[in-house]
C-alpha positions, 0 to 999 in steps of 0.5 A: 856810777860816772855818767858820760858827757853824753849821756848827761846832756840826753838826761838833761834833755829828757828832764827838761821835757818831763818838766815842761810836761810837770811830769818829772816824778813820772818819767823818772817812775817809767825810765825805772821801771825800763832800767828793771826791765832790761836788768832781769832781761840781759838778752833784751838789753843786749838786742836793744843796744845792738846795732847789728839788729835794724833799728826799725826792729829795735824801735817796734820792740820798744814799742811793743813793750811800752804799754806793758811797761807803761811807758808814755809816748814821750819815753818811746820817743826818746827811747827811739831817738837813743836808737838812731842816736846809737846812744841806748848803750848810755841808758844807764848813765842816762837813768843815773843823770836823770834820777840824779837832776830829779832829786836836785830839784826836790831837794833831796840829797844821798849820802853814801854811808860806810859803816863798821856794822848794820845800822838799826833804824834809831841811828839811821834816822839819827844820822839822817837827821844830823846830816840833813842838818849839815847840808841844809836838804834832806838826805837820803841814806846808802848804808854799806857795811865794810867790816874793814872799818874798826868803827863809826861812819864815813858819810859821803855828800856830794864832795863833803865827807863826814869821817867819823870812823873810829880809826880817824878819831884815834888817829887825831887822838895820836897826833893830839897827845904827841903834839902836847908832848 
């Protein structure tokens, strides 16, 4: 997912307050729980982001569900100030950016796995671990299985892309042996 420019600068903010407060992992655990919450309840969501609904009531419901779903007073806050900002509508991107910002300063990385079929847990540790080794932090894997894919993986890194698919390896085969010829 794409997060806008807004939502990217709402993100920073908020991981400069969790950071200065050195409760980083806590408030990414809190804004996951709130994106939980409004992805079971689309009817919730959808009132939140509304702006047709006074803010003063959208403000009390998310103050109404903030103990329930333990949220700190620096989350109601923030999430009462997208409300005035008419920003609730960027959450998504926000959750996005933040997770993202959070797993930078651990060190931790995702690659988005495409594989030709399920991977066992031996290959996925395997391949984990060799491209923890290419990008110097530890990876966290995203495995999707695209039949598509006559075999092997593609691994996704940021902007680094590993293409070990069966059909890239013929295809530098091909272009090897007509090369030779």
């Amino acid at each position: 997912m794409r997060s806008s420019t807004a939502a990217i600068r709402y993100a920073r903010a908020l991981f400069g307050l969790a950071r200065e407060e050195r409760r980083v992992a806590e408030v990414r655990e809190e804004l996951d729980r709130l994106a939980t919450l409004m992805r079971e309840n689309a009817g919730l969501e959808a009132a939140l982001e509304q702006p047709l609904f006074p803010a003063d009531e959208r403000k009390g419901v998310i103050r109404a569900l903030a103990e329930p779903a333990r949220q700190s007073p620096l989350l109601v806050q923030f999430y009462c100030f997208l409300i005035d900002q008419r920003r609730l509508v960027d959450f998504a991107g926000i959750h996005a950016e933040y997770e993202r910002l959070a797993d930078d300063e651990a060190g931790l990385t995702t690659a988005e796995v495409v594989s030709a079929s399920e991977l066992d847990e031996r290959r996925k540790d395997r391949l984990r671990r060799a491209l923890s080794e290419r990008t110097g932090r530890e990876v966290r894997l995203e495995v999707k299985v695209d039949p598509n894919l006559i075999g092997g993986v593609v691994a996704r890194v940021g902007d680094l892309v590993f293409d070990g698919s069966l059909r890239t390896q013929l295809a530098t085969l091909r272009a090897n042996l007509t090369k030779g010829s």
